[in-house]
C-alpha positions as CSV (number, residue, x, y, z in Angstrom):
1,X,0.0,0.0,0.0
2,X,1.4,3.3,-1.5
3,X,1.8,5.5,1.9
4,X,0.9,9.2,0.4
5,X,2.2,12.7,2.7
6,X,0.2,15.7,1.9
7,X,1.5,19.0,3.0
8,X,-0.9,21.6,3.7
9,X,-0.4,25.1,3.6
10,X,-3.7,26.8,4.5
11,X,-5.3,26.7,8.3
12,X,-8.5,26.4,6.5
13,X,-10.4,22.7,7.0
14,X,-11.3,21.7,3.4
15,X,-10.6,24.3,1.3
16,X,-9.5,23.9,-2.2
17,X,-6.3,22.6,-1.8
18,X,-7.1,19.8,0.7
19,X,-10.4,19.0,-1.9
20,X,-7.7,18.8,-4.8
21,X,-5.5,16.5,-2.4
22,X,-7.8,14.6,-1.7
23,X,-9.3,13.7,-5.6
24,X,-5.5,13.4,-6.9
25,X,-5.1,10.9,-4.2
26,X,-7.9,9.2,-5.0
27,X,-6.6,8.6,-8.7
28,X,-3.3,7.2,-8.2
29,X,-4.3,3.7,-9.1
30,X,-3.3,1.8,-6.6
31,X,-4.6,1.0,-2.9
32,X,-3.1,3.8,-0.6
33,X,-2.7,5.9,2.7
34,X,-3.2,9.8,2.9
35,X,-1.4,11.4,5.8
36,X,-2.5,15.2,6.1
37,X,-0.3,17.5,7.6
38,X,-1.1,21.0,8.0
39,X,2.2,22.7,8.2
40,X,0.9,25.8,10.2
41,X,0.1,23.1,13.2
42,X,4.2,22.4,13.1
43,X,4.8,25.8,14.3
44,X,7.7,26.2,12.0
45,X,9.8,29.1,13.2
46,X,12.4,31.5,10.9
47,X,15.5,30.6,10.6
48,X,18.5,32.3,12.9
49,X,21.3,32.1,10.7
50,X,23.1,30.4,13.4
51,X,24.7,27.4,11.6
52,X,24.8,25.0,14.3
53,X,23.1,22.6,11.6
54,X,26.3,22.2,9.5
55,X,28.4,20.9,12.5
56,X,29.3,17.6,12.9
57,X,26.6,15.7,15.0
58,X,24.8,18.9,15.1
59,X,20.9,19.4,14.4
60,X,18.5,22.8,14.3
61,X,18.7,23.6,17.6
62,X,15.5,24.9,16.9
63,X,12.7,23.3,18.9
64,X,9.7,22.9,16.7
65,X,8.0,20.4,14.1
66,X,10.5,20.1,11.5
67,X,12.4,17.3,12.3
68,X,9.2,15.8,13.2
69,X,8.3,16.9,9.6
70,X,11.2,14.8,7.9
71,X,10.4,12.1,9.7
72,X,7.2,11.8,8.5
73,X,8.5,12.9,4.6
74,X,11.1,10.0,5.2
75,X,8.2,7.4,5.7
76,X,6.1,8.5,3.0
77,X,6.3,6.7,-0.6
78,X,5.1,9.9,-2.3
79,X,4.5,13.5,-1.4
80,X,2.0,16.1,-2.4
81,X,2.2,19.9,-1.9
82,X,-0.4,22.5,-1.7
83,X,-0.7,26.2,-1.0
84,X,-2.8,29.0,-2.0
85,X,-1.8,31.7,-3.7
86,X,-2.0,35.1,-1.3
87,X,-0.8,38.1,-3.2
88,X,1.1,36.9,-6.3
89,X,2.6,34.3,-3.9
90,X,2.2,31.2,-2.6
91,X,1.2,31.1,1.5
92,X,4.0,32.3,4.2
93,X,4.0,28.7,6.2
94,X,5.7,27.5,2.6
95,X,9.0,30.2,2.7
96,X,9.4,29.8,6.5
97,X,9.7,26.2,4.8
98,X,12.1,27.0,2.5
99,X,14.3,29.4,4.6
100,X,15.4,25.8,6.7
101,X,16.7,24.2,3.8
102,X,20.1,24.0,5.1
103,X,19.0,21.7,8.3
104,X,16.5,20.4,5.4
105,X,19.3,19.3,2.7
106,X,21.6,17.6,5.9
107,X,19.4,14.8,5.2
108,X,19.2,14.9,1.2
109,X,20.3,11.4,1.1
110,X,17.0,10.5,2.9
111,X,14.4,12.8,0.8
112,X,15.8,12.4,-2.7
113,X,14.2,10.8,-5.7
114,X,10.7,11.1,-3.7
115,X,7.9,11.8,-6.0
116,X,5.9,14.3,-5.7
117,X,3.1,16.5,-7.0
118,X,2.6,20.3,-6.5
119,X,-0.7,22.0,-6.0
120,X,-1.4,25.8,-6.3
121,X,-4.7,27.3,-6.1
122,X,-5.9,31.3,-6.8
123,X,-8.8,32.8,-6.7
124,X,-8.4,35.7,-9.9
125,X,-7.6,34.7,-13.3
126,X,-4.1,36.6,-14.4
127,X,-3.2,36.5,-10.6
128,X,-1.2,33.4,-10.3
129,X,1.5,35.8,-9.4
130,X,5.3,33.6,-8.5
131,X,3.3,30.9,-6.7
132,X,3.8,27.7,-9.2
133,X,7.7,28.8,-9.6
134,X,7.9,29.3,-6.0
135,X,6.2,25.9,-4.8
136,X,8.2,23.7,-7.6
137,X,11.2,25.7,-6.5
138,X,10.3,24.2,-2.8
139,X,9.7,20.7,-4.3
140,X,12.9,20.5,-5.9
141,X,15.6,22.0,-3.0
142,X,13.8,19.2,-0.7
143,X,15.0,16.9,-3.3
144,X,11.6,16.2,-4.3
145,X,10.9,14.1,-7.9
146,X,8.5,16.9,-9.2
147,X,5.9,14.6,-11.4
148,X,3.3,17.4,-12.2
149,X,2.4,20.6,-11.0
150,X,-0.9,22.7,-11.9
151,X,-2.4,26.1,-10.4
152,X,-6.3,25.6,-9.8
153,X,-8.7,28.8,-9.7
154,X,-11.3,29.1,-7.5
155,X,-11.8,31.9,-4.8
156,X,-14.6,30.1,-2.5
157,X,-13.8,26.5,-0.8
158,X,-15.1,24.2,-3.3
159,X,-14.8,26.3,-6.7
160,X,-11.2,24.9,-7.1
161,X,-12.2,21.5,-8.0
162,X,-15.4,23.0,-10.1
163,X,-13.9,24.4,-12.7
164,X,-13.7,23.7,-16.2
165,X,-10.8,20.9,-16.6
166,X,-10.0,20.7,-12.9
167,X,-11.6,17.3,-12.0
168,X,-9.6,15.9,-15.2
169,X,-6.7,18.0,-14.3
170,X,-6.6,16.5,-11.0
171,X,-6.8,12.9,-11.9
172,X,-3.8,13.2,-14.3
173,X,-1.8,14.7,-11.4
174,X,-2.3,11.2,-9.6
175,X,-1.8,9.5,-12.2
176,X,1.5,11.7,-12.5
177,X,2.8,11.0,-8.5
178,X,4.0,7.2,-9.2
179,X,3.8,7.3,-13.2
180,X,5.1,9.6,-15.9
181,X,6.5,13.3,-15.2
182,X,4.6,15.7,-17.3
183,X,6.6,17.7,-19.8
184,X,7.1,21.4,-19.3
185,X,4.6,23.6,-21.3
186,X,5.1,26.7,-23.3
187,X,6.8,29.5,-21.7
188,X,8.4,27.8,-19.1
189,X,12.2,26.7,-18.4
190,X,12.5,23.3,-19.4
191,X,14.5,22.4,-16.7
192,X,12.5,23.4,-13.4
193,X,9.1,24.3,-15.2
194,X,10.0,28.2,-13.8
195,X,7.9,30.6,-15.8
196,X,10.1,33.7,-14.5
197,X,12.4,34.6,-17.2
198,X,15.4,37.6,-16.3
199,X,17.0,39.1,-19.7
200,X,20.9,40.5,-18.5
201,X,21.9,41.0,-22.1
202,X,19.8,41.1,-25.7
203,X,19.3,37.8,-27.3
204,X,19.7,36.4,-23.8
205,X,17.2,34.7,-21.4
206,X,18.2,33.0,-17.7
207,X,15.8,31.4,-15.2
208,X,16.6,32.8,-12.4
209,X,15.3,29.8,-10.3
210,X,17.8,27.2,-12.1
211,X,20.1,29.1,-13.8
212,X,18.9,27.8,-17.5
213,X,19.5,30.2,-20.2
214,X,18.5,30.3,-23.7
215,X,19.5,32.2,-26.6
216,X,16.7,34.6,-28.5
217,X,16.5,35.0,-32.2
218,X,13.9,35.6,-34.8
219,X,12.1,33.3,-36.9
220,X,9.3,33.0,-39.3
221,X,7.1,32.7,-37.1
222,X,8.6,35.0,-34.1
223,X,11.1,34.7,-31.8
224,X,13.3,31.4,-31.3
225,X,14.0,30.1,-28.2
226,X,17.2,28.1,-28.7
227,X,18.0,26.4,-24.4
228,X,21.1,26.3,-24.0
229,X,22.6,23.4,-20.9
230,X,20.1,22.4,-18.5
231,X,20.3,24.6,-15.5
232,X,22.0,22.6,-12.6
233,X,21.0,24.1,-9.7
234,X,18.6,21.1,-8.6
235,X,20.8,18.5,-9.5
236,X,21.3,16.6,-6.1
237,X,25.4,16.8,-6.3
238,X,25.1,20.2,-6.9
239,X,22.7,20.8,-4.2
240,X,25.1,18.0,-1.3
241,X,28.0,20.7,-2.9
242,X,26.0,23.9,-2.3
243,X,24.5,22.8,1.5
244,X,26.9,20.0,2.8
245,X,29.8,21.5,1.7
246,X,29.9,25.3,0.6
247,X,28.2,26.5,3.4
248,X,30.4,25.0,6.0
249,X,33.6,26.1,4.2
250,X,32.1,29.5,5.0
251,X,31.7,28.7,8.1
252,X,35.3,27.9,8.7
253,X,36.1,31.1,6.8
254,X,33.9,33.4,9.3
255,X,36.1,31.8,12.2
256,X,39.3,32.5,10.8
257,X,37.9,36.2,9.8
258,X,35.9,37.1,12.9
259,X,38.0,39.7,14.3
260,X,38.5,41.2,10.7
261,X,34.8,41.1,9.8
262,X,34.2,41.7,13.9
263,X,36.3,45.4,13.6
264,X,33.5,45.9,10.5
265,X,30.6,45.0,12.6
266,X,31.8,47.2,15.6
267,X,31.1,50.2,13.7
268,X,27.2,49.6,13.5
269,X,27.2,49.2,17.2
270,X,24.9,51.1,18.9
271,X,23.5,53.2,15.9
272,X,19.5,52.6,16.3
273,X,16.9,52.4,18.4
274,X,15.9,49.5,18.9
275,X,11.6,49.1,19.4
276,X,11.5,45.5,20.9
């Protein structure tokens, strides 16, 4: 029996993502479990910048539900994520997320390869905002096999599953979580499914989630997008590199520069009021 983890991202009890959970679930084919956990009931606090994480032996010294969190992502067979979109951007609970990836990606080894499906929903045509790039982008630093990923629209608890397409939209998504990946559609990086585009330089595109670029140029029937080398940003040696090893080498390069960077510091002592 597949053992499915759904991750939550809105305090409200049955509102469109949790519906949309629950009917991709439903359409994966095979006998399974559905764990829902709201990730506001974690009480996920910021990160302090503190580091402890990277040291040998050491954890977040942090004392709330994320370790309790990858635990329970560990067990799971497949994961499903789902926020709402609240202006242009998917739910707060989801970057406080995000901003622990370094105590996350200690335990890559554990979390790769483990499929997963992404679920946004909005309530305003045209104001999907950053949310799908943002949630993918999420999916992906956690190590996460993205399968499929779709923004639903529907403003009132229920509309998201009522739409035109969504009930079929759905179904394909479970269908996605243990089968096939989808592709990536028009408009979006090929490599993370990012539909942010920068352009530094003319002729030039760059996603700035992955770091894919592309080169511009006009055809018959408008401009060419030529992709240049996948973008390797989510590629899980690049991510051990970046999390396991870059960041404690800067670590070690604070120690031996802390009374250098500590005569900087010194200068801002003492310059504000401070309200709290």
């Amino acid at each position: 029996m597949k053992k499915i983890l759904a991750l939550v991202a809105s305090q409200r009890k049955l509102a469109n993502g949790e519906i949309i959970i629950k009917e991709v679930a439903a359409s994966v084919g095979d006998e399974y479990e559905l764990e829902l956990l709201r990730l506001t009931d974690l009480e996920l606090d910021p990160c302090r910048g503190c580091y402890v994480c990277l040291m040998p032996g050491k954890k977040c010294p942090i004392d709330d539900g994320l370790y309790y969190l990858l635990e329970r992502i560990k067990a799971a067979d497949g994961i499903i994520i789902a926020a709402p979109d609240y202006v242009l951007g998917p739910a707060a609970i989801t970057k406080v997320l995000a901003d622990r990836m370094i105590a996350v990606d200690q335990c890559l080894d554990e979390l790769w390869g483990k499929p997963c499906v992404v679920i946004g929903t909005y309530g305003i045509e045209g104001w999907e905002g950053y949310t799908l790039s943002a949630l993918n982008s999420l999916a992906r630093f956690m190590g996460f096999d993205l399968k499929d990923s779709h923004m639903f629209v529907g403003a009132l608890p229920g509309e998201g599953i009522s739409g035109e397409g969504a009930l079929e939209r759905a179904k394909e998504m479970g269908q996605a979580l243990f089968g096939e990946s989808r592709k990536a559609r028009e408009g979006e990086c090929p490599t993370c499914w990012s539909d942010i585009w920068k352009f530094p330089a003319p002729n030039t595109a760059v996603c700035p989630i992955c770091g894919q670029t592309a080169t511009l140029s006009m055809g018959y029937e408008g401009i060419k997008w030529s992709y240049n080398e996948s973008g390797q940003r989510f590629n899980k040696e690049y991510l051990k590199e970046h999390f396991q090893v870059w960041l404690k080498g800067k670590v070690q390069e604070f120690i031996s520069r802390r009374k250098e960077l500590g005569e900087v510091r010194d200068k801002y002592k003492g310059n504000d009021t401070s309200i709290t």
